[in-house]
N, C-alpha and C positions, 0 to 999 in steps of 0.2 A: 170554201175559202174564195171570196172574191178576188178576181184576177187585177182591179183596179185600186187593192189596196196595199200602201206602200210598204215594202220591204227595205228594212233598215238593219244595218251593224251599229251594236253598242257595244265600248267601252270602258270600263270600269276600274280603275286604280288609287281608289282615295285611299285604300288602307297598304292589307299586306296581301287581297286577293288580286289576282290578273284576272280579270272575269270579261269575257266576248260571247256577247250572246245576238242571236239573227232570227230578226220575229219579223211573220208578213199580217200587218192589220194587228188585228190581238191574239196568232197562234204564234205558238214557239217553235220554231224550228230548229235551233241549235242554243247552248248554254254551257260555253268552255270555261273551266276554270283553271288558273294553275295560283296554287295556292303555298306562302311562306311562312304559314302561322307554325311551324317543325321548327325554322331558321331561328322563330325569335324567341322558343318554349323555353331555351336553356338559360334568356336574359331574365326570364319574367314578365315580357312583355313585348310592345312591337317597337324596332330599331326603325324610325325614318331611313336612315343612307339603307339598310340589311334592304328593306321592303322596296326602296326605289330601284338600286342595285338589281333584285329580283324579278322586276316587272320589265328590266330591259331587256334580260334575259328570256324571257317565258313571251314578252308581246309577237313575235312574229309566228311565232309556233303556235300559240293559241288559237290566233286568227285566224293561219292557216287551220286550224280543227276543224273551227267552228264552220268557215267554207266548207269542207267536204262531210262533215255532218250534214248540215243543211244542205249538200245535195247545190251550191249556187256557183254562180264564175262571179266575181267581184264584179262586173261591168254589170249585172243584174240590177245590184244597187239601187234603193233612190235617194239613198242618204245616210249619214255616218255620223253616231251619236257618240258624245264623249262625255265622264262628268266631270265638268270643271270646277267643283268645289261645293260642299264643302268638303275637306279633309288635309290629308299632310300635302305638303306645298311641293316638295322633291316626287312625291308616287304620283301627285296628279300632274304634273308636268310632263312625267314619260306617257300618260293615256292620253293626254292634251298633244305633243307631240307626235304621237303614233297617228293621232287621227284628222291630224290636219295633213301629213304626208301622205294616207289613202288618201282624204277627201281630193287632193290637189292632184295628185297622181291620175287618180281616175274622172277626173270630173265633177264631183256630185257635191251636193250642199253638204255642210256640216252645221250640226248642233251640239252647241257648248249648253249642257245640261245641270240641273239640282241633282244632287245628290239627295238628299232627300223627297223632294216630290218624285224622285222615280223610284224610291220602295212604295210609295203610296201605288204610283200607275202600274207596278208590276203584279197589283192582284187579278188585271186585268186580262193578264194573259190564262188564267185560273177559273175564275167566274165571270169574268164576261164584263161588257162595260163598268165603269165606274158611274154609279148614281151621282148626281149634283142637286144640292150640295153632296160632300161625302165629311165626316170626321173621321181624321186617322190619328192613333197612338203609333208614334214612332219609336221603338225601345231598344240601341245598340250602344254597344262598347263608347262611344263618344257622343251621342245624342237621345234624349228624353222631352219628345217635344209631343204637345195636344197641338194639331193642323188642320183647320177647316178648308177645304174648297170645293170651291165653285165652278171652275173650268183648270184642269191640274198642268195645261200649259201657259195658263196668265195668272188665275187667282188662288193664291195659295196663302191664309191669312195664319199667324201665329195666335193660338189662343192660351197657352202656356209651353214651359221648357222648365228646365233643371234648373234650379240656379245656381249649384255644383258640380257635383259626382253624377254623371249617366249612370244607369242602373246598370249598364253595361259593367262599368268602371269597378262598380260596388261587391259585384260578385267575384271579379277577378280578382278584387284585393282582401275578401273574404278568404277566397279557395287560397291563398298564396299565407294567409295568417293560420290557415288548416292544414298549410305543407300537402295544397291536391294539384298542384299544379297549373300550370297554363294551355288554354283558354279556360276559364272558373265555370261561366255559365254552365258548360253541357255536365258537367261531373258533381255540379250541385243540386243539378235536378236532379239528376239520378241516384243520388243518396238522399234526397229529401224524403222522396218516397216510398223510403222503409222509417223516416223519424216520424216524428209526431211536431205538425205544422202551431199546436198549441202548450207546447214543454214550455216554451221560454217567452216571454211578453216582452218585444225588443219595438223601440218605439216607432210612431206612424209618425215621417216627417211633416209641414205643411197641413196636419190635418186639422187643424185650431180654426173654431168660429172665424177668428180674424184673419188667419193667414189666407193669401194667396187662393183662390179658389181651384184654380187651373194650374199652376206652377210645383215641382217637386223638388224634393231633398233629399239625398242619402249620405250627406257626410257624417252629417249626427247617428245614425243607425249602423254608419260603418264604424263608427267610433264605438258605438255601444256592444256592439259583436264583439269586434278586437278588446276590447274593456272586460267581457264577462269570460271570454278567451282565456285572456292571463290571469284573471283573479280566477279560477280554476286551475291552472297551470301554475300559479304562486303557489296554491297550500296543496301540490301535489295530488293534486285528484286526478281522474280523466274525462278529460275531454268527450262528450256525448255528442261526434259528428253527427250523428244525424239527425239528432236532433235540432241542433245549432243550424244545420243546413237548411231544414224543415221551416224552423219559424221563421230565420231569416229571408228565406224566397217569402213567404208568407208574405212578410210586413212589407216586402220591395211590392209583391202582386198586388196586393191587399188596396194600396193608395195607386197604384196603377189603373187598376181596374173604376174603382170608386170615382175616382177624377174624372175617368173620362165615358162612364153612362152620366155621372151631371152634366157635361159639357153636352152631350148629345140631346138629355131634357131641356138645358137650357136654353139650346140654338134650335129647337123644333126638328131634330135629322134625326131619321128612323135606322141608318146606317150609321156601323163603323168600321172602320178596317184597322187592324193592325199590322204592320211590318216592324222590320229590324230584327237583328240578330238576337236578339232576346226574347221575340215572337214566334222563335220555335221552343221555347218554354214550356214545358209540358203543363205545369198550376197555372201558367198565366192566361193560357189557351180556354183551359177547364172553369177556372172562375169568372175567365168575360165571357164564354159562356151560359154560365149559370144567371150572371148578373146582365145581361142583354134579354135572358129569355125572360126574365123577370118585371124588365120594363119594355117588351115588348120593340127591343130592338134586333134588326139583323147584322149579325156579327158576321163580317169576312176576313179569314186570315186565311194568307197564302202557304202552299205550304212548305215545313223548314228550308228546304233547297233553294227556295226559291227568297227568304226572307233574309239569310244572310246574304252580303255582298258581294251582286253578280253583273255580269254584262246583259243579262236576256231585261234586266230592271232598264236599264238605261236604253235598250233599244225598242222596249216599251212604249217610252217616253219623246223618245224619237218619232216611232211613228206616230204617234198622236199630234206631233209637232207639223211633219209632213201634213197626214191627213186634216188639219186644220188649215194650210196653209199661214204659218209661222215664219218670219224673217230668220232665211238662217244665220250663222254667225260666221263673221269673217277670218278670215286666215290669220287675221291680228290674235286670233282668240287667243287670250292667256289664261292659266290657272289662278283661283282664286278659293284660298282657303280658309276663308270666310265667309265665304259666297250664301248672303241673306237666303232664307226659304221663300222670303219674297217674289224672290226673283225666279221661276222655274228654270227657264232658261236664258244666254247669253245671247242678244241680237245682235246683228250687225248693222254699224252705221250708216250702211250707204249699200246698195247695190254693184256686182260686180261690174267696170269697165267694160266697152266693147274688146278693147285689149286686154283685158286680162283673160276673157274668154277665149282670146286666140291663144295665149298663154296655157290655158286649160287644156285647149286640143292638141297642142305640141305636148305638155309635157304626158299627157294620158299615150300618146302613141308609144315615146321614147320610155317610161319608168315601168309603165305595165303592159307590156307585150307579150 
């Protein structure tokens, strides 16, 4: 571990995880979580105000964790990663606020980050740099996007997305039409794999000559599930979860997978990465496998812990930000919950003032002592 590579805190509150995670260079040092997906199982789904509420609660204790995990004193620091969108506009505001009050406290730059390009840059803490280009399938509760880049703290280009339902979306509204509860994903892999992935032929969105080559769909497959659902449950039969579980991950993996070794043949990149909370998928994992070895690409997924929604992703991305030298972002930062993939991360306009830096040495003496 070299001594000259920077050590950064990340942030992380787009959903309903509190995630602080403390990485020097591309090893992990620490990866706290305090998590509210319990809070929101009984609604079916996740509450903005429950989840912002929750992160206010759990932010100072987490971070504390992650400190003494990692073994660091906060004045170690060289910098303080936050993501500033995409995701709910109330949960990123308390990660966005938490971490401008370190970053001012103690001194140190901060970085207003993607939310997405930092599931892409946290394979990195795993296997080791990220190749450039890199293609990543990003697969979670709220995003289905194919992501090419080039450099993952400036070029990060969109080569398709949903243009619905997240597969995330699809499963949870599946498991809730199967009465298996919430979060869908983990409880339908795990019944899949006693059904049979080919019982039922539920359709392949987007897969038509003409559609879309790189783009997905699952409202119509969710519609089809929930459709073959009741017409079973109309004439009193029963319901074959598992097998129902089985084909449906199928047809969600199925175009998953296929979309994006095309997009890898088509763009010439021998790499792909997958993240998102659906990348700990067990079929999903198994069949880009099979279909990477097949065209002779290397497949990297990180693994599950690390592919839902955490802070060690976004402090990842941080240091990559530092170790580049990156414009950090100003104290102005605001959350932005729509914040393009474009955009890796949030710059700032201007450089700090000789006075603000005097400002910075008073309040680091006076807040963190």
């Amino acid at each position: 571990m070299a001594a000259d590579e920077p050590l950064v805190l990340g942030i992380e509150t787009s959903c309903d995880e509190t995630g602080v995670g403390i990485v020097h260079g591309t090893t992990l040092l620490a990866d706290a979580v305090a998590s509210s997906v319990d809070t929101h199982a009984r609604f079916g789904g996740v509450v903005p105000e429950i989840a912002s509420r929750a992160h206010l609660e759990a932010m100072v204790p987490t971070i504390e964790r992650a400190l003494k995990t990692a073994g660091i004193s906060p004045k170690d620091l060289d910098g303080i990663a936050v993501t500033a969108g995409p995701g709910l506009a109330g949960a990123l505001l308390v990660g966005v606020s938490a971490a401008k009050a370190y970053a001012y406290a103690l001194g140190k730059p901060l970085y207003g980050v993607n939310h997405l390009a930092s599931h892409i840059c946290v394979d990195q803490l795993e296997h080791g740099r990220l190749p450039e280009p890199t293609m990543a399938l990003l697969v979670s509760g709220g995003h289905s996007s194919l992501l090419l880049s080039s450099d993952i703290t400036s070029d990060v280009r969109p080569m398709g997305a949903t243009i619905d339902d997240a597969a995330g979306e699809a499963f949870d509204k599946i498991a809730r039409v199967l009465d298996l509860g919430f979060p869908g994903g983990p409880v339908i892999d795990r019944l899949a794999r006693e059904g049979d992935p080919a019982a039922i032929a539920f359709p392949r969105g987007l897969s038509g000559a003409k559609d879309p080559a790189y783009d997905f769909s699952f409202s119509g497959l969710k519609t089809a599930v929930a459709r073959w659902i009741e017409a079973k449950r109309a004439a009193g039969e029963e319901v074959p979860v598992r097998d129902v579980a089985a084909s449906f991950q199928e047809a969600v993996v199925d175009v998953l997978t296929r979309k994006a070794v095309r997009a890898c043949k088509d763009e010439g990149v021998d790499h792909l990465m997958i993240g998102g909370g659906v990348a700990a998928n067990s079929r999903l994992r198994a069949l880009a496998q099979e279909r990477c070895e097949r065209a002779g690409i290397r497949l990297r997924v990180p693994r599950p812990g690390l592919c839902t929604d955490n802070g060690a992703m976004v402090a990842a991305l941080g240091a990559e930000m530092v170790a580049r030298n990156r414009t950090p972002s100003d104290l102005e930062l605001s959350a932005d919950s729509s914040l393009p993939v474009t955009d890796p991360h949030v710059p700032g306009a201007h450089g700090h003032s000789h006075d603000h830096d005097h400002v910075h040495e008073v309040s680091k003496e006076n807040l963190y002592s």
